[in-house]
LOLO-976033 format. One line per field, with one value per residue (C-alpha): residue in one letter; chain; residue number from 1; x, y, z. Coordinates in Angstrom, 2 decimals, always signed. Layout:
// residues N
aa: (a/...);
ch: (A/...);
i: (NUM/...);
c1: (X/...);
c2: (Y/...);
c3: (Z/...);
This chain:
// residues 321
aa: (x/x/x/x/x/x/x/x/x/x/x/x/x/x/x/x/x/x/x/x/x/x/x/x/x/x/x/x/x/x/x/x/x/x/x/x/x/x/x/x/x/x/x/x/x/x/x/x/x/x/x/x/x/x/x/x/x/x/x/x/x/x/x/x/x/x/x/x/x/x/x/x/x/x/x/x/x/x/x/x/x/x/x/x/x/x/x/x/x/x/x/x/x/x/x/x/x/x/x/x/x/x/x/x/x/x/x/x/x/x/x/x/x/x/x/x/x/x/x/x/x/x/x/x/x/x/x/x/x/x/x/x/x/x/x/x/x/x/x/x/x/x/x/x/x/x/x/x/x/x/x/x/x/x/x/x/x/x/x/x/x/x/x/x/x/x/x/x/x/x/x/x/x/x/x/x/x/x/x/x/x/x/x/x/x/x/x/x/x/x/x/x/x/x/x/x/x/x/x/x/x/x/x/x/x/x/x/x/x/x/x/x/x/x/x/x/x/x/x/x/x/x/x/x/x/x/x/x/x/x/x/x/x/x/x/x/x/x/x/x/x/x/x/x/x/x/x/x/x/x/x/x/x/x/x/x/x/x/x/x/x/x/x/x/x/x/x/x/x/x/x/x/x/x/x/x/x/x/x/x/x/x/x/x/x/x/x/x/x/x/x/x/x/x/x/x/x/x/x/x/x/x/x/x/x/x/x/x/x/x/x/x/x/x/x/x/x/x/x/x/x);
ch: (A/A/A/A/A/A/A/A/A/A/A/A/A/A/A/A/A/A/A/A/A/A/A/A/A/A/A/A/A/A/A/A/A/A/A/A/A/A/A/A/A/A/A/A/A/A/A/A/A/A/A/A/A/A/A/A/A/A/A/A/A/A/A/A/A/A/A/A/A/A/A/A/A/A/A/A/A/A/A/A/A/A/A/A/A/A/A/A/A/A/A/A/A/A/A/A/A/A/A/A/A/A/A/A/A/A/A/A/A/A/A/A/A/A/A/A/A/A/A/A/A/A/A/A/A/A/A/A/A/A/A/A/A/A/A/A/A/A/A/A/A/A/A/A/A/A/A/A/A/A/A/A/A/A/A/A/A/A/A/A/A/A/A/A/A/A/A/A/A/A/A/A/A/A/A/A/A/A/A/A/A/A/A/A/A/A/A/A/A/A/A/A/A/A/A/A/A/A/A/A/A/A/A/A/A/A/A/A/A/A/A/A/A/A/A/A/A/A/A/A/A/A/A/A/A/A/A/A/A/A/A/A/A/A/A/A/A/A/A/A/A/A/A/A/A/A/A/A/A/A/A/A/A/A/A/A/A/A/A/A/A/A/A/A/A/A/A/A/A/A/A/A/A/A/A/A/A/A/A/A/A/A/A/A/A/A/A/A/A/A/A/A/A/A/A/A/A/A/A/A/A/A/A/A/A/A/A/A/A/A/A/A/A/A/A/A/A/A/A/A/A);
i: (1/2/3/4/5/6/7/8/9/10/11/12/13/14/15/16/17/18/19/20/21/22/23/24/25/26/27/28/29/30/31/32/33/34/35/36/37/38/39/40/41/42/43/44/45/46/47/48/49/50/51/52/53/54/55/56/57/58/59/60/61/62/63/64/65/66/67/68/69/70/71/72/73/74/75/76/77/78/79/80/81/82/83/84/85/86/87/88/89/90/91/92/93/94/95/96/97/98/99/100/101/102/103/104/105/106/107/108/109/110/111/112/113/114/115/116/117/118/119/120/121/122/123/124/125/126/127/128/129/130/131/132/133/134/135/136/137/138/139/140/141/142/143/144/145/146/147/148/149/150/151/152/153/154/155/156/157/158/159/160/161/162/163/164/165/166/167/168/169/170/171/172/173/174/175/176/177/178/179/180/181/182/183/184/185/186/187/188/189/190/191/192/193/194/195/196/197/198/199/200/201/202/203/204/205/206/207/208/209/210/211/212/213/214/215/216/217/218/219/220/221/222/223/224/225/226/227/228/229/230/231/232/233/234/235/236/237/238/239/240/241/242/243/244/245/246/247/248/249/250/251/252/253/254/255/256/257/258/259/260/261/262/263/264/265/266/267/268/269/270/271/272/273/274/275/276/277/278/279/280/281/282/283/284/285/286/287/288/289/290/291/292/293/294/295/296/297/298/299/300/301/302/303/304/305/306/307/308/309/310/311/312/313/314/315/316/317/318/319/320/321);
c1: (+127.00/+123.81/+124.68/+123.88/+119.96/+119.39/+116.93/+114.80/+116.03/+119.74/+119.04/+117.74/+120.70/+123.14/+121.37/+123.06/+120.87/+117.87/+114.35/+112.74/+109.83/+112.69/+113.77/+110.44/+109.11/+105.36/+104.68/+101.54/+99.57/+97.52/+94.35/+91.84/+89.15/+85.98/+86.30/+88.88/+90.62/+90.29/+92.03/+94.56/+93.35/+97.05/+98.02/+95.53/+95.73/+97.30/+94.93/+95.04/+94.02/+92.02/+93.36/+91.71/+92.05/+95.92/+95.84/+93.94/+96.62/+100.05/+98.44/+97.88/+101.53/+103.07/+100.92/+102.86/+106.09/+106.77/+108.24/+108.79/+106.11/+107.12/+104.54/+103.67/+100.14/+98.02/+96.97/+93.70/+94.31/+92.81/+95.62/+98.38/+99.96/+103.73/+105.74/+103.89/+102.82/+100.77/+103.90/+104.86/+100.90/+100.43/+97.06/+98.43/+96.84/+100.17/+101.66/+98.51/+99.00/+102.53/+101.82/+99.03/+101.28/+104.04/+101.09/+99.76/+102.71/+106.08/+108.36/+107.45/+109.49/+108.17/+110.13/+108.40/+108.94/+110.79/+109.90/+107.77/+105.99/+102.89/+102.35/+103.00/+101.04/+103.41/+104.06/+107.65/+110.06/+111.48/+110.56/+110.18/+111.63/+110.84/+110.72/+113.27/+113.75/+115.53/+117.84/+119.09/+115.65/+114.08/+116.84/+115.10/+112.04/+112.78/+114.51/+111.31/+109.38/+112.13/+111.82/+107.95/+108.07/+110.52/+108.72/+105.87/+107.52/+108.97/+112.23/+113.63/+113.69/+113.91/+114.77/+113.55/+113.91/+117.52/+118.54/+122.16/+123.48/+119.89/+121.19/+124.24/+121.73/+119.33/+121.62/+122.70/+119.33/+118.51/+121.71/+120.67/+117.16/+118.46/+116.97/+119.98/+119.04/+116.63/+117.92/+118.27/+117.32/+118.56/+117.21/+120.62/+120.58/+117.52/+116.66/+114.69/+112.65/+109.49/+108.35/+107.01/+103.95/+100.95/+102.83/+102.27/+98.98/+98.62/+99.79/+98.11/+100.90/+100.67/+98.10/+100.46/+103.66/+101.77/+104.51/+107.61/+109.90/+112.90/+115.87/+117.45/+117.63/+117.11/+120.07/+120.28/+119.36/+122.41/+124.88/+126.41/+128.97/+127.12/+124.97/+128.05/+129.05/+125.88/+125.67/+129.37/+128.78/+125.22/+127.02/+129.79/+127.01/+125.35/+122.99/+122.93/+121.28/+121.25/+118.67/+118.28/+115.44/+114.08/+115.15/+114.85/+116.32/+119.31/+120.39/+123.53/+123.51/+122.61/+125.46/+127.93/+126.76/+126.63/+130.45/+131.85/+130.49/+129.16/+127.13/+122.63/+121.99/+117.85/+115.91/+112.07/+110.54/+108.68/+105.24/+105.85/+107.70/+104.87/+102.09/+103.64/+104.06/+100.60/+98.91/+101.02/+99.74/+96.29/+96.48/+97.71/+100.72/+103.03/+103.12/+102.35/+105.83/+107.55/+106.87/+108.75/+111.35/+112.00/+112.27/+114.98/+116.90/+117.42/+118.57/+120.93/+122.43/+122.86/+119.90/+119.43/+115.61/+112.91/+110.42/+107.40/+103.79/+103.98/+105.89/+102.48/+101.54/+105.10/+105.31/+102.46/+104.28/+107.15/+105.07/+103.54/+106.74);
c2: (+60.34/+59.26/+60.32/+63.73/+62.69/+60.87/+63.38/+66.75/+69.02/+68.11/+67.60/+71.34/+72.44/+71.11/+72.29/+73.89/+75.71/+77.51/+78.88/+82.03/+84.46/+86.79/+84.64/+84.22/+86.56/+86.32/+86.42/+88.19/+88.74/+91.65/+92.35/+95.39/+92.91/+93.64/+90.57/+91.11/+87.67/+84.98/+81.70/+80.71/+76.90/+75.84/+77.62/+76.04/+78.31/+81.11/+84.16/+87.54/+90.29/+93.22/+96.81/+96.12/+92.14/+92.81/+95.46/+92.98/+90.37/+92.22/+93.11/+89.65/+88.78/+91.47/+89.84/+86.37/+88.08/+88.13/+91.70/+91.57/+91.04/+90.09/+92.10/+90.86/+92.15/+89.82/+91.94/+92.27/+90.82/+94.41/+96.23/+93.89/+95.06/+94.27/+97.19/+96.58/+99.78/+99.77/+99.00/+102.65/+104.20/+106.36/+104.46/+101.31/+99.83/+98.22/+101.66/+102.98/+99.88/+100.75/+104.65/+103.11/+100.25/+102.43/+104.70/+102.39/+99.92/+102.27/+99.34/+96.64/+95.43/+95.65/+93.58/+94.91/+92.82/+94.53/+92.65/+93.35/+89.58/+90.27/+93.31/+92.37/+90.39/+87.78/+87.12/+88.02/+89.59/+92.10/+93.82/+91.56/+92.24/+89.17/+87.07/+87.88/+89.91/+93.03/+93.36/+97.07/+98.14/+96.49/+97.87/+101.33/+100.03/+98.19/+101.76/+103.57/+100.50/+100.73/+104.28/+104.15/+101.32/+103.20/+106.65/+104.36/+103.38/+99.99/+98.77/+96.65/+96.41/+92.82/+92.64/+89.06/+89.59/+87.78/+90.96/+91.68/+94.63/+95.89/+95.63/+98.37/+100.45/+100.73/+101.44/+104.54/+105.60/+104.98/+107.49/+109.94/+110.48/+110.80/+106.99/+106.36/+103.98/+101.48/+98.61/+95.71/+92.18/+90.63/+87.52/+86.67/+82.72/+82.71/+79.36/+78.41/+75.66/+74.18/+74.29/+77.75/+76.92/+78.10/+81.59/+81.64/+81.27/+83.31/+86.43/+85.63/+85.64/+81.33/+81.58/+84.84/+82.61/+79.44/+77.18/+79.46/+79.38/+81.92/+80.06/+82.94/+84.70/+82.54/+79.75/+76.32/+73.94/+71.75/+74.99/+75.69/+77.89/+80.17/+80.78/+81.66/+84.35/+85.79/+86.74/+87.75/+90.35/+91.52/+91.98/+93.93/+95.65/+96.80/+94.59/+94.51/+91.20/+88.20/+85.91/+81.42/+80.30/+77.84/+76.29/+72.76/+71.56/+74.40/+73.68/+73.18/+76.57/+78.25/+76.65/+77.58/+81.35/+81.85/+80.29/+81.79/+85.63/+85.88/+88.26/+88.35/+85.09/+84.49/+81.76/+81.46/+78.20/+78.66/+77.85/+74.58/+73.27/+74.52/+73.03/+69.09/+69.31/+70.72/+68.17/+65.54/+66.79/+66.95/+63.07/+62.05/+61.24/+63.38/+64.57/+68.70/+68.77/+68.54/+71.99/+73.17/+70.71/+72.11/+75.59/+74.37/+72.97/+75.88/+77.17/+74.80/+75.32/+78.91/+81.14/+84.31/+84.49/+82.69/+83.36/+81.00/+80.74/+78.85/+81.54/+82.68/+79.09/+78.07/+81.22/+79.86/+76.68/+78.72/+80.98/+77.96/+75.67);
c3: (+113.91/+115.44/+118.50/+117.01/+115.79/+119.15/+120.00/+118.44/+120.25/+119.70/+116.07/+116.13/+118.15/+115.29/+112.25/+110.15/+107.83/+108.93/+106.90/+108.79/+107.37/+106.21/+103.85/+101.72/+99.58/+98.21/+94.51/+93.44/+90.64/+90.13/+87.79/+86.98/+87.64/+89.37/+91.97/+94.92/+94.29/+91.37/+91.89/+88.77/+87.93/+87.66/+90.79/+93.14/+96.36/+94.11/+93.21/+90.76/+93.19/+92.38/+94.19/+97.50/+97.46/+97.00/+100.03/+101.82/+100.71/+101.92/+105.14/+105.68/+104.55/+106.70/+110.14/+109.22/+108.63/+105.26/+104.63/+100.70/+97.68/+94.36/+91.84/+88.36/+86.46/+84.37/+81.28/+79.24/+76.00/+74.02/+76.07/+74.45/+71.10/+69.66/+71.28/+74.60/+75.15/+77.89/+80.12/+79.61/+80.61/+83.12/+83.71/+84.02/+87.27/+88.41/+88.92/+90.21/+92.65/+93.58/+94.73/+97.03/+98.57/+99.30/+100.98/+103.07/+103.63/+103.27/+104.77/+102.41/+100.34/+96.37/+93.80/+90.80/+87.19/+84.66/+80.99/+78.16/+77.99/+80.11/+77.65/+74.54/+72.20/+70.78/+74.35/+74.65/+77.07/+74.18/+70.84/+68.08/+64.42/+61.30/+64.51/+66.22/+69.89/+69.43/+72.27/+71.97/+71.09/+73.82/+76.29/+75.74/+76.36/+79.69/+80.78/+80.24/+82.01/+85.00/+85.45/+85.04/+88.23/+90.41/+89.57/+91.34/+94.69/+93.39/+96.02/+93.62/+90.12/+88.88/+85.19/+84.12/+80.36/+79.77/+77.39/+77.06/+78.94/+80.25/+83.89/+82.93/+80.77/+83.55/+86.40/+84.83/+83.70/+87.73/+88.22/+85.53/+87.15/+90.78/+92.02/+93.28/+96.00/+93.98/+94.03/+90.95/+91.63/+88.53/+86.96/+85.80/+85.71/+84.65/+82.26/+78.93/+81.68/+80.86/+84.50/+83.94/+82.39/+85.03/+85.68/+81.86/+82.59/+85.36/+83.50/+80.27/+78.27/+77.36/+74.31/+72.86/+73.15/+71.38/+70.15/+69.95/+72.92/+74.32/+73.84/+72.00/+75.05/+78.13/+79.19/+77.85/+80.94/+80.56/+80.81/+83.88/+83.21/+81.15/+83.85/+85.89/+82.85/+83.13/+86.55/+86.40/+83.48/+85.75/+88.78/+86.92/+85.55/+88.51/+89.73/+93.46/+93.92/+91.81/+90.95/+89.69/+88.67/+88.18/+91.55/+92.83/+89.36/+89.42/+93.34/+91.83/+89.87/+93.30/+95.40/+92.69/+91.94/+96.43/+96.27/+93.70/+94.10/+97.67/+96.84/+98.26/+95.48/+95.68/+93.79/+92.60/+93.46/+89.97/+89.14/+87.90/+90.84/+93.05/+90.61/+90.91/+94.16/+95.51/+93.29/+94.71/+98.12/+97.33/+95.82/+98.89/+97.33/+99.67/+102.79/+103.45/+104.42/+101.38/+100.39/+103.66/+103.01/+99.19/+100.25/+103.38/+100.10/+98.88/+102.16/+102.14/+98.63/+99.74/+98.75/+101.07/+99.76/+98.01/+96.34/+96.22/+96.04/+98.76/+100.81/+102.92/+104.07/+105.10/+107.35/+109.28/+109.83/+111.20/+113.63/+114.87/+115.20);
């Protein structure tokens, strides 16, 4: 075998799995703030962009290659009430955000978030009754939301709430209204982790949540196979791409969802993941390259994108290679 590592350029010429700037996608994080960009403590290197800082942003992005955004707005905590409703305003600045990307940028790709947690203020992904998340109720809500975000210019929908059936309600609302063509990213293996902590930051939704948690409606970590049910019953559904996150810890869950539906399977390097291993960096504990390494992992287990908050950095390294 080491015949085949004797030297770089034969190690490159048998690789077998390869990263390129088409396979990231950039998460952002929007704001009606007065400052272009605002750096999120627990995302060092991560920022909440104003309407010109995130123009500024994507054309940036789109110069390194990376072709597709991932959008999610951070919410003022006197726009936040228990039905969400400023998810469905006409002056909500995300959609005001959307009409000018699709303006200025018409061949980027926008993954646009489709959940009720960075609007409402208990911090949830659905409508809350004595405690508990409606999931019928909140399926009409997340249809008004989806058709409010394509309505906008959104590519892909990307349902992240983990409500039964919201994937088949929303494809035919998409039908109904002639938006035939948007697409649905579902977050179908998506799990209760507790490595999303600084995104929970990052969209203000952390302090709402406080000590409750969503394990009534996102997976159990140790279940495998009821991840595999889930993005069975989305892709039955409708859903045109599927979605694991977390990733590093669910390689596994990616390698089995590619092989058993071959069907465009992306993962989120989440927030967490990111967080550990920038700090390592930064303490000098690990080299830069791990970050490049962990997103070639997930090439590997059979992801055709990622998204990461590393994504922007990590095209550089590629262009330069």
């Amino acid at each position: 075998m080491r015949r085949l590592r004797q030297s770089k350029s034969v190690i490159n010429l048998v690789q077998e799995s390869h990263l390129s700037t088409n396979d990231l996608i950039q998460p952002l994080f929007l704001a009606d703030q007065k400052d272009e960009a605002i750096e999120i403590p627990s995302l060092p290197s991560v920022y909440r962009f104003n309407e010109t800082g995130l123009m500024k942003e994507i054309e940036n992005l789109l110069k390194h290659g990376i072709n597709a955004v991932a959008l999610f707005p951070s919410i003022e905590t006197g726009l936040k009430d228990s039905k969400g409703s400023y998810a469905f305003s006409e002056e909500n600045f995300l959609y005001k955000s959307l009409m000018k990307i699709k303006q200025e940028f018409p061949d980027l790709v926008t993954i646009a978030d489709v959940a009720l947690d960075p609007y409402t203020d208990h911090g949830h992904d659905g409508l809350l009754k004595d405690g508990k998340v409606l999931n019928d109720e909140t399926i009409e809500a997340l249809i008004t939301q989806s058709l409010c975000l394509t309505e906008a210019g959104a590519t892909v929908l990307a349902p992240s709430d983990m409500m039964d059936g919201r994937i088949g309600a929303i494809r035919q609302a998409l039908e109904s209204n002639n938006f035939k063509e948007t697409l649905i990213l579902s977050y179908a293996a998506k799990f209760c982790s507790k490595f999303y902590g600084p995104f929970r930051d990052a969209v203000g939704s952390k302090s709402q949540l406080g000590n409750q948690d969503k394990s009534s409606y996102q997976i159990n970590p140790a279940n495998l196979n009821e991840a595999l049910e889930e993005v069975a019953l989305d892709i039955n559904e409708g859903a045109d791409m599927v979605m694991v996150k977390p990733g590093m810890p669910y390689l596994d869950v990616v390698s089995k969802v590619k092989d058993t539906f071959k069907v465009p399977t992306f993962v989120y390097q989440v927030s967490g993941e990111y967080a550990m291993l920038i700090a390592a960096i930064q303490k000098g504990w690990l080299p830069n390259e791990v970050m490049l390494e962990s997103l070639q992992s997930f090439k590997r287990a059979g992801a055709d994108a990622i998204l990461s908050y590393a994504s922007k950095s990590i095209a550089q390294e590629l262009l330069h290679e």
